[in-house]
N, C-alpha and C positions, 0 to 999 in steps of 0.2 A: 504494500500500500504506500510506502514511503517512496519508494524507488516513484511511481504515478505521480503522487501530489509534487515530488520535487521536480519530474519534467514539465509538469502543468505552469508552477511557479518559472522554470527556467525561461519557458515559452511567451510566459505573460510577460516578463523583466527583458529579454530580449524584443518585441514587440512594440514594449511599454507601455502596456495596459495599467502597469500598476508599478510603485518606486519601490525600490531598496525597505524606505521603512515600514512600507506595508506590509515585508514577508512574512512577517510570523503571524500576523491576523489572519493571511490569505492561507497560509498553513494548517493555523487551527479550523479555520472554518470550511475547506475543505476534508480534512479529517474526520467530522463532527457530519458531514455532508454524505461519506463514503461509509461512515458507521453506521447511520441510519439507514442509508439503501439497503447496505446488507441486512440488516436486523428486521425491515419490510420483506425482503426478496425470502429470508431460511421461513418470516412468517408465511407468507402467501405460499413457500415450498410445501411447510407442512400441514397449511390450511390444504394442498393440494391431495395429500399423500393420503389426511384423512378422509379424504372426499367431505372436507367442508370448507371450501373455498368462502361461499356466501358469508359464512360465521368468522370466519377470519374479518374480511374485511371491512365485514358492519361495527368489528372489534376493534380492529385498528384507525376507522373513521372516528367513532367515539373518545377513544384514549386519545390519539395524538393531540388533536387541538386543545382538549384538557390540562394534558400533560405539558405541554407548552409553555402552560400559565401557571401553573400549580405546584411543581417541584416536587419536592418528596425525598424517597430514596436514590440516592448516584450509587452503580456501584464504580467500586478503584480503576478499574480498569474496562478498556473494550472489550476486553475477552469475557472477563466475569459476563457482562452487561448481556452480551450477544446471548450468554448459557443459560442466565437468569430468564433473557427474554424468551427464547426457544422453551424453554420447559414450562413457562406458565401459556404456552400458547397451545405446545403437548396437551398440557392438564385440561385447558378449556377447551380443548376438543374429544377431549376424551371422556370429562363431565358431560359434554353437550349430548354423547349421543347413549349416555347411562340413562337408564330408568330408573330415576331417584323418585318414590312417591314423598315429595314433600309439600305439605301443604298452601293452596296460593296465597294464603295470612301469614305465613310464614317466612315466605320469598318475598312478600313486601314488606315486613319488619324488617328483615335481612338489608332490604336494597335501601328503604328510608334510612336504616341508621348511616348505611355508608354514604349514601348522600347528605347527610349532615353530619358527618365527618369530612367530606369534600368543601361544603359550605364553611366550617367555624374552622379549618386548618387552614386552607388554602390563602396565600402561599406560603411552602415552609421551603426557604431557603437553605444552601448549604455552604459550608465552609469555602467552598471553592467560588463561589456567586452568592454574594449579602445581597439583601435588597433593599434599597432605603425606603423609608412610611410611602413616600410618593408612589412609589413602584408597586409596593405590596396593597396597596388602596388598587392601581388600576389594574391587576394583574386580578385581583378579588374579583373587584366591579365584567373583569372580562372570561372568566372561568364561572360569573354566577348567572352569565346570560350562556354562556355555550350550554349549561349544564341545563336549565331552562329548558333551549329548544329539544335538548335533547331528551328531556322528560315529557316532553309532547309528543315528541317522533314515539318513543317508547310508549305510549297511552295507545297511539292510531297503532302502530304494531300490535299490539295485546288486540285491541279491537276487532284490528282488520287480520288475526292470527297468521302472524307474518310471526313465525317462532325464532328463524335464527336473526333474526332484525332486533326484536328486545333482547335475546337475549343476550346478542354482542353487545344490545348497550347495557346490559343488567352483569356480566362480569367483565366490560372495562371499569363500571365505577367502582365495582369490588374491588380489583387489583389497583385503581388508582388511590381510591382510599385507604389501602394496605400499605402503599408506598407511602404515601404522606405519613402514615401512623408510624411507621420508620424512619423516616426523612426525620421529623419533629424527636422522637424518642434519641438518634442520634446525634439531634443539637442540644437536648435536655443532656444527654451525659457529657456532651463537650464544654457547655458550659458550667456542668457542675465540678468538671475537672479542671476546668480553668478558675472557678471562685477561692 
């Protein structure tokens, strides 16, 4: 991946599309560019392999714009991150096509709490990216309307019994609310290790 990004940068700098001190901006953010394609592509792979492409991607339309604004858990590395992402996408396909009898009073206690754990965390910031009150005010105000429409969309789903539609968006918010409950529990011990 390195060996790419530095001919892409070599190409730009020769061209001059971009100066000298912009290399390492244009480095990280293609980095950050080729780690999410791939972390989409092994998803959409193994939405394929399950034969639930549909659920896949009704999962990853939901998370991502959330995840954008919300923060949570980082893991250390690209590699962790990739492993992390790949097995919870395993799991929600592998939940999806279980014949769990759980009750649908139950799946909505379930999905409200984690929605309002989405709502009173977001955003939790990380050590690596602080965010100032500014920030954390509009990143709120814009993770409490994406989640909004997307509790619409999820009502006409349920409605219109469009199954894997809710319920890519009934376990994005569960894994995204897992992640903030990490994200957040990992700034409470940083900061209590620093007081």
């Amino acid at each position: 991946m390195k060996t790419i990004i530095n001919k892409i940068i070599a190409y730009q700098l020769e061209n001059r599309n971009m100066h000298e001190s912009e290399k390492d901006i244009y480095i990280y953010a293609y980095t950050v560019l080729i780690e999410e394609c791939v972390n989409i592509a092994i998803a959409i792979l193994v939405g394929f392999i399950f034969k639930e492409l549909k659920l896949v991607i009704c999962f990853l339309c939901a998370y991502i714009p959330l995840r954008r604004f919300s923060g949570g858990y980082h893991a250390e590395d690209w590699k962790t991150c990739s492993i992390v992402s790949t097995v919870l996408i395993i799991f929600i396909c592998m939940i999806f096509n279980m014949d769990v009898q759980i009750s649908i009073y139950i799946k909505f206690i379930i999905l409200i709490f984690f929605q309002l754990c989405i709502v009173y965390l977001t955003p939790v910031d990380s050590i690596n990216k602080r965010l100032s009150k500014n920030e954390k005010k509009e990143y709120h105000k814009k993770v409490y309307k994406i989640l909004l429409f997307q509790i619409i969309i999820l009502i006409l789903a349920i409605l219109s019994h469009i199954r894997y539609l809710y319920m890519g968006i009934y376990y994005s918010h569960i894994v995204l609310s897992s992640m903030l409950i990490v994200g957040f529990y990992q700034n409470y011990k940083v900061r209590r290790k620093s007081n």
